[in-house]
CHARMM internal coordinates of N, CA and C (Angstrom, degrees):
IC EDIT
DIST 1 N 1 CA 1.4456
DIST 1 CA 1 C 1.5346
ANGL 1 N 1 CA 1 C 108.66
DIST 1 C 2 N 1.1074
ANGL 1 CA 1 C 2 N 124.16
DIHE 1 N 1 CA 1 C 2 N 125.85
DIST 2 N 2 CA 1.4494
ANGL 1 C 2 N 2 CA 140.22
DIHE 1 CA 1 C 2 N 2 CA -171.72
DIST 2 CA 2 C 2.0864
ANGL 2 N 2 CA 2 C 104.52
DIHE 1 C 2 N 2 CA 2 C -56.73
DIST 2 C 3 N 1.1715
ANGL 2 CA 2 C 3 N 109.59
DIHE 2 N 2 CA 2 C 3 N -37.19
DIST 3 N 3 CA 1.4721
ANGL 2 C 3 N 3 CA 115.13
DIHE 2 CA 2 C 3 N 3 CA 161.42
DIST 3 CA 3 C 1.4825
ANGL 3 N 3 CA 3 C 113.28
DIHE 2 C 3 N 3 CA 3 C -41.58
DIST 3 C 4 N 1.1700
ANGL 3 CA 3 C 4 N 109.42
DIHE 3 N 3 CA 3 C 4 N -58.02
DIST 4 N 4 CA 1.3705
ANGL 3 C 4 N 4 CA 126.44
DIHE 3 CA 3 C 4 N 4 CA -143.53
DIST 4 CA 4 C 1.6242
ANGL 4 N 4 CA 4 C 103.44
DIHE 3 C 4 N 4 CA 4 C -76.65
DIST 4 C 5 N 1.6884
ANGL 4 CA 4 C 5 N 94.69
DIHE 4 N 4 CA 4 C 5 N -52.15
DIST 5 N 5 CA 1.5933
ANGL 4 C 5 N 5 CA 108.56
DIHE 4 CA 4 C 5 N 5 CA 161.67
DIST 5 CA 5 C 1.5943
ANGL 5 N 5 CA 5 C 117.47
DIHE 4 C 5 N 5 CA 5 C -39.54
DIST 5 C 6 N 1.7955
ANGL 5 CA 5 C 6 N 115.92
DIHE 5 N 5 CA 5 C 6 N -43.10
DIST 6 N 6 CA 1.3825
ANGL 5 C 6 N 6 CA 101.43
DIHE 5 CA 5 C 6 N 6 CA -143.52
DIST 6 CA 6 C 1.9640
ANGL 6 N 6 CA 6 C 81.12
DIHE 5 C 6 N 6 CA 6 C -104.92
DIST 6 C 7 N 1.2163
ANGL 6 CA 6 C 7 N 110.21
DIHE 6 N 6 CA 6 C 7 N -3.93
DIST 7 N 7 CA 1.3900
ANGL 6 C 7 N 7 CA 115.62
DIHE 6 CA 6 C 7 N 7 CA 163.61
DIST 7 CA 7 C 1.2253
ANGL 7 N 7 CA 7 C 119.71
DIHE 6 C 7 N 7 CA 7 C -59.55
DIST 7 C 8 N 1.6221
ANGL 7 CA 7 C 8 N 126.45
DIHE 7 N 7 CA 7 C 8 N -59.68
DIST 8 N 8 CA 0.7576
ANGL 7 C 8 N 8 CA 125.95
DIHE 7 CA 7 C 8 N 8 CA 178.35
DIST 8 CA 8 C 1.5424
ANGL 8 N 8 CA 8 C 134.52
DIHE 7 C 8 N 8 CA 8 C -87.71
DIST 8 C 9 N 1.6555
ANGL 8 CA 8 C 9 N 98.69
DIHE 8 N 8 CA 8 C 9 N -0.91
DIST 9 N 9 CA 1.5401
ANGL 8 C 9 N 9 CA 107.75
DIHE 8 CA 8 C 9 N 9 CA 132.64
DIST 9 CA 9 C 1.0136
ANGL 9 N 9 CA 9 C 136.27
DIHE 8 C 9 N 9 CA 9 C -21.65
DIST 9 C 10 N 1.3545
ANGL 9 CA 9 C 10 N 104.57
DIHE 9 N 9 CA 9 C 10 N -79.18
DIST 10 N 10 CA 1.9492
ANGL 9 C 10 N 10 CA 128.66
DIHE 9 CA 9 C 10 N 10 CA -179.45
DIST 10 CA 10 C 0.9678
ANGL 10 N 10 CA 10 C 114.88
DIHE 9 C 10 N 10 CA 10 C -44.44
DIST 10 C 11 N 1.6684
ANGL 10 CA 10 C 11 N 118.15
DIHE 10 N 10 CA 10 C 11 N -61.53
DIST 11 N 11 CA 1.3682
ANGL 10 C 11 N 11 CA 135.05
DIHE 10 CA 10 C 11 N 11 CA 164.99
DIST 11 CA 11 C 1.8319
ANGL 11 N 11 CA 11 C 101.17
DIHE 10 C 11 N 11 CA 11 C -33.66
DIST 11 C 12 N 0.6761
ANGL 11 CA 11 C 12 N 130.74
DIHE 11 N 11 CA 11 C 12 N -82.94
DIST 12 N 12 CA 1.6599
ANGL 11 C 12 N 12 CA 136.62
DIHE 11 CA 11 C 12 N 12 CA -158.26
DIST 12 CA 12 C 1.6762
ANGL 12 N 12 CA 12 C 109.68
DIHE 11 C 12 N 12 CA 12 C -54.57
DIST 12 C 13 N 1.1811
ANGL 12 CA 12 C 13 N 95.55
DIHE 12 N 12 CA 12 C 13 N -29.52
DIST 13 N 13 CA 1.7017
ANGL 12 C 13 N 13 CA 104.79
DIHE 12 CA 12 C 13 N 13 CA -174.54
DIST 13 CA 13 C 2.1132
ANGL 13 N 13 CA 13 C 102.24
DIHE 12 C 13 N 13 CA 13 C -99.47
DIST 13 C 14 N 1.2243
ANGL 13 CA 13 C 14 N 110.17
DIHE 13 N 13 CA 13 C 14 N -37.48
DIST 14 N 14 CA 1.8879
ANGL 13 C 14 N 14 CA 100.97
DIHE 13 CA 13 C 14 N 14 CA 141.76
DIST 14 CA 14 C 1.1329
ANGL 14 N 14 CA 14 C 100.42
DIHE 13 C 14 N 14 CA 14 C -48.76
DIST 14 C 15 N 1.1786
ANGL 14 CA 14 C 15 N 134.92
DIHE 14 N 14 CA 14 C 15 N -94.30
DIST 15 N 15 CA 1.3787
ANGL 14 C 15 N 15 CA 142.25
DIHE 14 CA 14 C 15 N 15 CA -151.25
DIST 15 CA 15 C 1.3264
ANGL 15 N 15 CA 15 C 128.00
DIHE 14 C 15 N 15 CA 15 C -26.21
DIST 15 C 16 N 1.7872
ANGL 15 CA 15 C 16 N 110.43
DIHE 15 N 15 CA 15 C 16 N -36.19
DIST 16 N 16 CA 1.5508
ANGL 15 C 16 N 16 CA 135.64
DIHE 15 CA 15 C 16 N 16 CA 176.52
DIST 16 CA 16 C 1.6702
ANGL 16 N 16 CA 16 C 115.22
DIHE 15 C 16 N 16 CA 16 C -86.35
DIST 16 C 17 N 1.5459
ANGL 16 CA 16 C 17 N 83.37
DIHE 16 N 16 CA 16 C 17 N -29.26
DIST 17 N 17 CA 1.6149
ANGL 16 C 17 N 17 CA 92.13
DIHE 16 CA 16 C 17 N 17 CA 170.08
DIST 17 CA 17 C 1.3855
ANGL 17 N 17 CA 17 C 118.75
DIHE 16 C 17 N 17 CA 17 C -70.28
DIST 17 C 18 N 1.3312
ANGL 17 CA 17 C 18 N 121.52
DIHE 17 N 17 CA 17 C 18 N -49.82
DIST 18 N 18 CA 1.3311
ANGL 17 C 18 N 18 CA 124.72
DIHE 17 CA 17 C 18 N 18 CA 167.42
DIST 18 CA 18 C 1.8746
ANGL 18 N 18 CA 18 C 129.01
DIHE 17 C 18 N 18 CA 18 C -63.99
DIST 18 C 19 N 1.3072
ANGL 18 CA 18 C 19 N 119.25
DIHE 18 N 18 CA 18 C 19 N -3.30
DIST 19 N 19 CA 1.1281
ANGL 18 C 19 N 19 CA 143.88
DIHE 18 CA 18 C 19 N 19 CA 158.29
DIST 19 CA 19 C 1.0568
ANGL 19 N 19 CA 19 C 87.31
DIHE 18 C 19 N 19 CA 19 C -55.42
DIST 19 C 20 N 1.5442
ANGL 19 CA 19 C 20 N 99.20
DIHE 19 N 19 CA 19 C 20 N -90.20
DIST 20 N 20 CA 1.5951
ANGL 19 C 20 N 20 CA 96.44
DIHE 19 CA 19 C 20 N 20 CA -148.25
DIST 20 CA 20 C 1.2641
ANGL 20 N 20 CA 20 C 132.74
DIHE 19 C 20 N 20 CA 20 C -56.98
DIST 20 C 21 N 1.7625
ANGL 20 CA 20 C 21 N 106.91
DIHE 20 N 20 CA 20 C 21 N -11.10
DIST 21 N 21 CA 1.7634
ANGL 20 C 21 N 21 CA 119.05
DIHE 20 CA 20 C 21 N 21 CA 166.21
DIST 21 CA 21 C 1.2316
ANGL 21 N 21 CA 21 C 91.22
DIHE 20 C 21 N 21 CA 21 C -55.41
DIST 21 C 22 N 1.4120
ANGL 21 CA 21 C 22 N 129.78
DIHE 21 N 21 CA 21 C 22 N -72.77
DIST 22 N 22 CA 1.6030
ANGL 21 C 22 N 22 CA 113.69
DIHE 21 CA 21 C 22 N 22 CA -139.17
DIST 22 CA 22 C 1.2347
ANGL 22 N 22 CA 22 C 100.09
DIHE 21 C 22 N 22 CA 22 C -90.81
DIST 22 C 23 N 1.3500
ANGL 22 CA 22 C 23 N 128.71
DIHE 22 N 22 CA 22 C 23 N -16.32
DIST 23 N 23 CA 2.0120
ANGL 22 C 23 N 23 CA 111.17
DIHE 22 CA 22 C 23 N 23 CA 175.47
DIST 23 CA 23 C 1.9159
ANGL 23 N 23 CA 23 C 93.61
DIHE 22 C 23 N 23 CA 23 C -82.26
DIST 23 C 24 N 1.1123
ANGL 23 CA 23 C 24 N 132.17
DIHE 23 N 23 CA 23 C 24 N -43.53
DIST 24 N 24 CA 1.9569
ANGL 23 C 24 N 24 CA 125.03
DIHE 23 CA 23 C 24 N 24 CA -140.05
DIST 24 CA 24 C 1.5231
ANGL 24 N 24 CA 24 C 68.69
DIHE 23 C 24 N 24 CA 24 C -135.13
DIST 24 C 25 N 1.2571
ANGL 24 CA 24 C 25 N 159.39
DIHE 24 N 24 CA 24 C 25 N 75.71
DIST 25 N 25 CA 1.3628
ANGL 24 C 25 N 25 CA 127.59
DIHE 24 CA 24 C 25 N 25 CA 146.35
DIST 25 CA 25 C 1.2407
ANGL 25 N 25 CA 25 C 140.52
DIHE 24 C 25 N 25 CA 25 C -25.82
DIST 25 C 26 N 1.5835
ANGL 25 CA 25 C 26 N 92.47
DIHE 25 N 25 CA 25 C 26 N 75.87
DIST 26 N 26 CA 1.4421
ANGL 25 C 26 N 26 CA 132.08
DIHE 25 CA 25 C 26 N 26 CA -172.44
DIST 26 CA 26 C 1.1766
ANGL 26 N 26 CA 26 C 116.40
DIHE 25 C 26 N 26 CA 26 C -119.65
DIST 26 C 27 N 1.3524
ANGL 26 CA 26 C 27 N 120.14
DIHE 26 N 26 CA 26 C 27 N 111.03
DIST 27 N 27 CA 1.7765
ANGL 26 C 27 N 27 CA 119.13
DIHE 26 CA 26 C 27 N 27 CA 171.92
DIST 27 CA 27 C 1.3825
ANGL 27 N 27 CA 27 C 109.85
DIHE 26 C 27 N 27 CA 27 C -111.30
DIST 27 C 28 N 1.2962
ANGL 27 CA 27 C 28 N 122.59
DIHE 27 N 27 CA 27 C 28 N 85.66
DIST 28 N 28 CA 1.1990
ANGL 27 C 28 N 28 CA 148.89
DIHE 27 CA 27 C 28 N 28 CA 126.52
DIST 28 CA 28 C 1.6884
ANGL 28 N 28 CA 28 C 95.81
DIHE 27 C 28 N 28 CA 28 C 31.30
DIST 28 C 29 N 1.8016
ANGL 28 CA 28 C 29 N 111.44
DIHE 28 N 28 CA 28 C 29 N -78.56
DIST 29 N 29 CA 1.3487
ANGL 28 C 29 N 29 CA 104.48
DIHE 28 CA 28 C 29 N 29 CA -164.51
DIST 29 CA 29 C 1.4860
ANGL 29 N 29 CA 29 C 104.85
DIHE 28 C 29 N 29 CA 29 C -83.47
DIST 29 C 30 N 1.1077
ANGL 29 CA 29 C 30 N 117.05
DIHE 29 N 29 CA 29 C 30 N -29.93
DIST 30 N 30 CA 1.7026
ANGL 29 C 30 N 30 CA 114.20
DIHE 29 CA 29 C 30 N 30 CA -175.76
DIST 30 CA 30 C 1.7161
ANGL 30 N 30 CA 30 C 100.91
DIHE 29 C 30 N 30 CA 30 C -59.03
DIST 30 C 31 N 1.3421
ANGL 30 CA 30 C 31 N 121.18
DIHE 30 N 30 CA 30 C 31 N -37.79
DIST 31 N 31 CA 1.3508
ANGL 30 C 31 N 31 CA 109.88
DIHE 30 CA 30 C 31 N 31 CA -174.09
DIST 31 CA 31 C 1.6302
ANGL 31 N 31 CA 31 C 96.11
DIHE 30 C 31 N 31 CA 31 C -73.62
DIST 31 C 32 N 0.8419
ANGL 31 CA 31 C 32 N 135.30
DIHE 31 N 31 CA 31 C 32 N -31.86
DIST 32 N 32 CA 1.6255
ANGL 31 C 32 N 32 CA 120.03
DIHE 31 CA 31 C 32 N 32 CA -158.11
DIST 32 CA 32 C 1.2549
ANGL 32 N 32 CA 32 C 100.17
DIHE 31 C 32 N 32 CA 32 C -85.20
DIST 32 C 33 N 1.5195
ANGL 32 CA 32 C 33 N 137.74
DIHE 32 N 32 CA 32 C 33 N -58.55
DIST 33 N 33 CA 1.2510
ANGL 32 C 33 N 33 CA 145.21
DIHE 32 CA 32 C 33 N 33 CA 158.27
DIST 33 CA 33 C 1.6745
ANGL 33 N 33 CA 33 C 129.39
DIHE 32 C 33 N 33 CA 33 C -51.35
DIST 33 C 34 N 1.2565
ANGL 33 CA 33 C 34 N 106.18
DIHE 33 N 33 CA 33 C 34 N 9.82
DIST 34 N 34 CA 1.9952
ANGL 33 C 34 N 34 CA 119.86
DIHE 33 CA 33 C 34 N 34 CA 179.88
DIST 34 CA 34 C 1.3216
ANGL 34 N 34 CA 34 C 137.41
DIHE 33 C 34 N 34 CA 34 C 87.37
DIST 34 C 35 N 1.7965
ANGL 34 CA 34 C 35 N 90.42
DIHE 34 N 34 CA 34 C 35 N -20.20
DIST 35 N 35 CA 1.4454
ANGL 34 C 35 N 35 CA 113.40
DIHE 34 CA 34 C 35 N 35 CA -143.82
DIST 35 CA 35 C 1.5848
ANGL 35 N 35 CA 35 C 112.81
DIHE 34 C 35 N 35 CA 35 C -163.52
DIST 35 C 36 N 1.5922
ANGL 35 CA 35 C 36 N 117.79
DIHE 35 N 35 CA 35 C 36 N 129.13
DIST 36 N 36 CA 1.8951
ANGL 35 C 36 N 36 CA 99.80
DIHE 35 CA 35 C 36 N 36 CA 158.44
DIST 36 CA 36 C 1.2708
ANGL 36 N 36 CA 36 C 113.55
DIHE 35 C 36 N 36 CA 36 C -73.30
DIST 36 C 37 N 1.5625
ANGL 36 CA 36 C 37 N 114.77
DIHE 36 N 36 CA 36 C 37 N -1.41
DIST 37 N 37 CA 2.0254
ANGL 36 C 37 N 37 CA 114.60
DIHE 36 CA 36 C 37 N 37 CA -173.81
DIST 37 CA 37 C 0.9838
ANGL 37 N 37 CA 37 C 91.38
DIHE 36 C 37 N 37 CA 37 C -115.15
DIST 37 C 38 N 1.3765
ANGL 37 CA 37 C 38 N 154.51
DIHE 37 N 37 CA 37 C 38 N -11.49
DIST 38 N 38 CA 1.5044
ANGL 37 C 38 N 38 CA 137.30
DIHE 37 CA 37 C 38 N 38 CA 143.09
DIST 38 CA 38 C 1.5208
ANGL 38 N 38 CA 38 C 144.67
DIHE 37 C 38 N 38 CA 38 C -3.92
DIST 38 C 39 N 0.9657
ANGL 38 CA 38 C 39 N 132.99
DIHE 38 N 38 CA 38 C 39 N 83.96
DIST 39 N 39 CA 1.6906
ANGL 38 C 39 N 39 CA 121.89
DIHE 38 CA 38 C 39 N 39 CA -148.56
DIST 39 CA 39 C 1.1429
ANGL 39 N 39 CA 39 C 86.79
DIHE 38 C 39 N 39 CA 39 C -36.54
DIST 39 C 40 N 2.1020
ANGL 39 CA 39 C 40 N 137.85
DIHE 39 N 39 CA 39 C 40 N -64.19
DIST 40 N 40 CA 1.3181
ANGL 39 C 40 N 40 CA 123.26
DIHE 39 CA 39 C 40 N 40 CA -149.78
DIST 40 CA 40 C 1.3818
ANGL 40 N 40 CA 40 C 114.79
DIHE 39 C 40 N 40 CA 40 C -59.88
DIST 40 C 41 N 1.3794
ANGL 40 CA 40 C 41 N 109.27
DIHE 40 N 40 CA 40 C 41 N -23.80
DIST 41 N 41 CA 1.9778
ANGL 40 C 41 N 41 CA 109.42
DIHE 40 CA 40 C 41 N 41 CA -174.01
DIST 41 CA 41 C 1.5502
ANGL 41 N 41 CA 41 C 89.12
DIHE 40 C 41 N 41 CA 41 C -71.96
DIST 41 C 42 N 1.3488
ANGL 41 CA 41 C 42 N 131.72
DIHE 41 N 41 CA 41 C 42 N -50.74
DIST 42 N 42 CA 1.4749
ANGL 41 C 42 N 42 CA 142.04
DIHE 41 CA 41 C 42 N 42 CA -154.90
DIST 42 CA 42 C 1.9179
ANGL 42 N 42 CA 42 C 89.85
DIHE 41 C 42 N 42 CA 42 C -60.66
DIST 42 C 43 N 0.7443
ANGL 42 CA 42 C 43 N 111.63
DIHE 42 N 42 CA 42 C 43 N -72.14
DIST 43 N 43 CA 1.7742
ANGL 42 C 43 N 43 CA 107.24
DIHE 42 CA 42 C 43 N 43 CA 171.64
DIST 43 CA 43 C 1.1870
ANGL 43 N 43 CA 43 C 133.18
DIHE 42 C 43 N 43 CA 43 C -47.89
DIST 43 C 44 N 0.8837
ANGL 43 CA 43 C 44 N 105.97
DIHE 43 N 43 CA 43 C 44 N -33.08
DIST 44 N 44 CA 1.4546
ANGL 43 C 44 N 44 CA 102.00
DIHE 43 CA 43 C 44 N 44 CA 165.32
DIST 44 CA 44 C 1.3235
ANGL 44 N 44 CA 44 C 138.64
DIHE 43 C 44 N 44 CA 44 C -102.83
DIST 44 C 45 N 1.2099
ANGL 44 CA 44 C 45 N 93.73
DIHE 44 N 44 CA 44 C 45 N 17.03
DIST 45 N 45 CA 2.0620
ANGL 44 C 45 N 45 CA 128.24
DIHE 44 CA 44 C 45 N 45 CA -175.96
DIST 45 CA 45 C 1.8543
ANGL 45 N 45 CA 45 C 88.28
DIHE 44 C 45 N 45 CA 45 C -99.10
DIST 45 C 46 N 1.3954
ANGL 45 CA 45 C 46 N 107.01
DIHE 45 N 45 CA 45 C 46 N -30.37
DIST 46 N 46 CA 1.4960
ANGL 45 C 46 N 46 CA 110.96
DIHE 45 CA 45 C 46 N 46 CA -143.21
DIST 46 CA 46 C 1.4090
ANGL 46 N 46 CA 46 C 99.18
DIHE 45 C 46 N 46 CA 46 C -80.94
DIST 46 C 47 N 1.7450
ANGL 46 CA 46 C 47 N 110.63
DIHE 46 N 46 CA 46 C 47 N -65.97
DIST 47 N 47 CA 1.7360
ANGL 46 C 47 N 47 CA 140.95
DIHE 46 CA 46 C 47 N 47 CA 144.35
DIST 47 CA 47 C 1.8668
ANGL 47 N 47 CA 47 C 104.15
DIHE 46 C 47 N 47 CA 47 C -3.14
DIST 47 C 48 N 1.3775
ANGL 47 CA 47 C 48 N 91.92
DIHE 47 N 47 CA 47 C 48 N -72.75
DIST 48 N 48 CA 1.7167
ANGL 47 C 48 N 48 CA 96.15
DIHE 47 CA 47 C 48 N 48 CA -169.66
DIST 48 CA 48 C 1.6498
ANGL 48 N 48 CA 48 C 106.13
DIHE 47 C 48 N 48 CA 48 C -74.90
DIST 48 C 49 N 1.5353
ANGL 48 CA 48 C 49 N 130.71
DIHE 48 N 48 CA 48 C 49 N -26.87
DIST 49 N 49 CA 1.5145
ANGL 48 C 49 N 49 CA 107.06
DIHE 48 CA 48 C 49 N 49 CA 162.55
DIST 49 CA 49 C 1.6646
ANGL 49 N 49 CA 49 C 105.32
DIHE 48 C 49 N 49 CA 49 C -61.11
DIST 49 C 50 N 0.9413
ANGL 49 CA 49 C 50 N 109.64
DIHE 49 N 49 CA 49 C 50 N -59.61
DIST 50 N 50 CA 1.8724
ANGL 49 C 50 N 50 CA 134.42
DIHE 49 CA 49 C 50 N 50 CA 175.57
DIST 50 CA 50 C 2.0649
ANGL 50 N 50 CA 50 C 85.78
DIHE 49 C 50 N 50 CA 50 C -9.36
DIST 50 C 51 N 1.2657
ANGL 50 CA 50 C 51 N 101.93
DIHE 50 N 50 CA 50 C 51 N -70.31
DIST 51 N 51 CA 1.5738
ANGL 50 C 51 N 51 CA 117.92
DIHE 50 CA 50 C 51 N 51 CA -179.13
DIST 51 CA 51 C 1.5153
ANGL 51 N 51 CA 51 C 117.56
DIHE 50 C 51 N 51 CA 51 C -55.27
DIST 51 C 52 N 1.1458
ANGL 51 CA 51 C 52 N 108.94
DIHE 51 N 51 CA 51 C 52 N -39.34
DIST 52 N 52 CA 1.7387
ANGL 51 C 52 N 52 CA 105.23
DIHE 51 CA 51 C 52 N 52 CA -164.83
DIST 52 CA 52 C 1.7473
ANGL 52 N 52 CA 52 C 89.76
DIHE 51 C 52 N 52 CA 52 C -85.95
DIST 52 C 53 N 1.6546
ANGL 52 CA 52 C 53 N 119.72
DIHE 52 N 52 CA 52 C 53 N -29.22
DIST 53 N 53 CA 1.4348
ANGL 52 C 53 N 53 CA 108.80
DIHE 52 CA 52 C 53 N 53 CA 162.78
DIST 53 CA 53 C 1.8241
ANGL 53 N 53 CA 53 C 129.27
DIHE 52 C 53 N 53 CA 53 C -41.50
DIST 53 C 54 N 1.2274
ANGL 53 CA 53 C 54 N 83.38
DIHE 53 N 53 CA 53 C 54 N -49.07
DIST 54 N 54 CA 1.7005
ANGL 53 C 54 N 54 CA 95.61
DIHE 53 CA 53 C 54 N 54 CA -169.88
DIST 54 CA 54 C 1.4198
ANGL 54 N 54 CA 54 C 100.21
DIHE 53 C 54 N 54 CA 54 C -73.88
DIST 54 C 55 N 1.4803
ANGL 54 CA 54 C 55 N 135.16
DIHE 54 N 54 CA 54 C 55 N -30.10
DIST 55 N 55 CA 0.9830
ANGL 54 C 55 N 55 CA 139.70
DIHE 54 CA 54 C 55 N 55 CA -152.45
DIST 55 CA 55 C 2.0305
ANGL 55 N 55 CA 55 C 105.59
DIHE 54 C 55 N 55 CA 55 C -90.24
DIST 55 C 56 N 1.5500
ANGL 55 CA 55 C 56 N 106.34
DIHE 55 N 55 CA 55 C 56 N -15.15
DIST 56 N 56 CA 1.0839
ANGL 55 C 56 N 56 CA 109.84
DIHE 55 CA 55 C 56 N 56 CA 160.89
DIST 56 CA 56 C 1.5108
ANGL 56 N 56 CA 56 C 116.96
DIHE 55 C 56 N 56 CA 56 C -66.40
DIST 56 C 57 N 1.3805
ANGL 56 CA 56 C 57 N 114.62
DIHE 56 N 56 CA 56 C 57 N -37.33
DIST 57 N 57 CA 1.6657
ANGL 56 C 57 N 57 CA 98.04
DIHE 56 CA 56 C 57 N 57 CA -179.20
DIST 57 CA 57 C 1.5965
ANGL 57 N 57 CA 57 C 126.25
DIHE 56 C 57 N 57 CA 57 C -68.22
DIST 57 C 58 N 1.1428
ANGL 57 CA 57 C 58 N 95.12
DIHE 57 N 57 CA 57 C 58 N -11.38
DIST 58 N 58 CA 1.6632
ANGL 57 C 58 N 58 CA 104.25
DIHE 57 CA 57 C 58 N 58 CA 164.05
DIST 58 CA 58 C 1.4461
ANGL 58 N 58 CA 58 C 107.89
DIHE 57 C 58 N 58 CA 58 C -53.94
DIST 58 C 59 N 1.2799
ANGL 58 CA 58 C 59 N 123.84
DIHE 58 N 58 CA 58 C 59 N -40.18
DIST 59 N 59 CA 1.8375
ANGL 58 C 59 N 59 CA 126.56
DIHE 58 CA 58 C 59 N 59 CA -177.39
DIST 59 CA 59 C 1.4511
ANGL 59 N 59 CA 59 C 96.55
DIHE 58 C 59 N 59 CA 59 C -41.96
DIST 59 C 60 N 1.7466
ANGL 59 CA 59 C 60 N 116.07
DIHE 59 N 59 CA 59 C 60 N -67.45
DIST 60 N 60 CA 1.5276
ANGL 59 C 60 N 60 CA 118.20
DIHE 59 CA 59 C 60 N 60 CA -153.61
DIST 60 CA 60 C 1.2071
ANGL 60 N 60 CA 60 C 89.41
DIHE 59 C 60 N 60 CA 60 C -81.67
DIST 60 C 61 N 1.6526
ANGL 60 CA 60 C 61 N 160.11
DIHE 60 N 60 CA 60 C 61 N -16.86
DIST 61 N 61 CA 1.6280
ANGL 60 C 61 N 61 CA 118.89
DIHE 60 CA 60 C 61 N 61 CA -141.14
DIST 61 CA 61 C 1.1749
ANGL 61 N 61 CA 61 C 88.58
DIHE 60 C 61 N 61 CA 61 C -87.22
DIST 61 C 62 N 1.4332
ANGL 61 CA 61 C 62 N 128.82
DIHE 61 N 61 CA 61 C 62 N 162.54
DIST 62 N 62 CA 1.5461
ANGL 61 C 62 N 62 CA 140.08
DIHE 61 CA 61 C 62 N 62 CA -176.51
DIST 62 CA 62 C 1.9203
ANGL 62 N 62 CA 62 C 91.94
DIHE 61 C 62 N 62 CA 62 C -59.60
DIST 62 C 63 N 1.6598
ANGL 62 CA 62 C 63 N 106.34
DIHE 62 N 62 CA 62 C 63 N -175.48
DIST 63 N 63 CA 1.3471
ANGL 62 C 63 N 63 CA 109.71
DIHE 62 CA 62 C 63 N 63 CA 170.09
DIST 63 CA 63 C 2.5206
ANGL 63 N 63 CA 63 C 106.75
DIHE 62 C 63 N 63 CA 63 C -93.05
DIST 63 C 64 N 1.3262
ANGL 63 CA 63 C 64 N 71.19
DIHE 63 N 63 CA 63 C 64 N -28.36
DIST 64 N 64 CA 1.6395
ANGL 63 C 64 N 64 CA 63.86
DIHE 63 CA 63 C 64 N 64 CA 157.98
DIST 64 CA 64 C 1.4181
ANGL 64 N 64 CA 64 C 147.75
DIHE 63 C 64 N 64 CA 64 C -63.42
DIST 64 C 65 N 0.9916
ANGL 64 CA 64 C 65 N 96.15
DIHE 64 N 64 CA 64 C 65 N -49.77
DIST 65 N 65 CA 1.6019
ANGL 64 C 65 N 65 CA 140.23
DIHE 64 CA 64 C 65 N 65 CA 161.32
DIST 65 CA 65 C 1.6762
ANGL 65 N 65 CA 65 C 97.12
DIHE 64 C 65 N 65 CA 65 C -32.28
DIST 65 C 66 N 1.0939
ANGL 65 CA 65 C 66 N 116.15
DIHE 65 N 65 CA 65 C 66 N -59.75
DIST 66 N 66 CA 1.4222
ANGL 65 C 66 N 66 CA 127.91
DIHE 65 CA 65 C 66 N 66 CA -146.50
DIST 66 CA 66 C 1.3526
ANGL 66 N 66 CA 66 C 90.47
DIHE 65 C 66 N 66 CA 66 C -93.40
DIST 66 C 67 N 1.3704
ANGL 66 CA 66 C 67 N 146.54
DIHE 66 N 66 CA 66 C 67 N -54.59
DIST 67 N 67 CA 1.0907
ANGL 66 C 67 N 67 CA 163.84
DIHE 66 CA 66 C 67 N 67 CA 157.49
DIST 67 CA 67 C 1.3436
ANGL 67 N 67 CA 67 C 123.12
DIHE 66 C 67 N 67 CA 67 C -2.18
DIST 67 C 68 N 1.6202
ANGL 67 CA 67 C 68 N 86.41
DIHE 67 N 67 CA 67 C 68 N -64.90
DIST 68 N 68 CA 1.8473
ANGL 67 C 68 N 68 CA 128.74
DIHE 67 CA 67 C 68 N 68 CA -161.37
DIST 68 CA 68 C 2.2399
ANGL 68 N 68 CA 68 C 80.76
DIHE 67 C 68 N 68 CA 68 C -77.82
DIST 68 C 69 N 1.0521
ANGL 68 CA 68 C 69 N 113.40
DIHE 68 N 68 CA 68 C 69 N -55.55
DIST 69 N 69 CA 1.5660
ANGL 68 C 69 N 69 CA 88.47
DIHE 68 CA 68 C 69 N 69 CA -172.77
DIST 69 CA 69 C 1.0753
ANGL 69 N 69 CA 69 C 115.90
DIHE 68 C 69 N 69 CA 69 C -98.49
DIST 69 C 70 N 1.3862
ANGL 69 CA 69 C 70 N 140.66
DIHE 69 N 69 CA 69 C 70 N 28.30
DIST 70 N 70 CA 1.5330
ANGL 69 C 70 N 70 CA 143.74
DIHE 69 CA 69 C 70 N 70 CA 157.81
DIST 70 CA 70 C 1.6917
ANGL 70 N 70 CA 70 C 91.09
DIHE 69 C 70 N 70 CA 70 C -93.00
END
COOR INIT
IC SEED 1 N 1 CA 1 C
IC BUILD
């Protein structure tokens, strides 16, 4: 499912983002957006929890399930 894909997008690109906090304390979106209190950092902090949410239902769907709509 094209969701699921662009879900677990987000997730991976959080994921790199938060790397680089704890190895280079570097936030990726705070630098691009000015700020971590930035509405634009604030959205897109928001989007990628938004993602790692959805990205939990991947745990339960059967392996068929998952299969059948890729």
């Amino acid at each position: 499912m094209l969701m699921d894909r662009i879900a677990l997008l987000l997730v991976i690109v959080g994921a790199l983002n938060w790397g680089s906090v704890g190895m280079f304390r570097f936030d990726l979106v705070a630098w691009l957006f000015g700020s971590q209190a930035a509405l634009g950092s604030r959205i897109i902090y928001t989007v990628i929890a938004l993602a790692g949410l959805w990205c939990v239902s991947l745990l339960f769907r059967s392996r068929e399930e998952r299969h059948e709509v890729m």
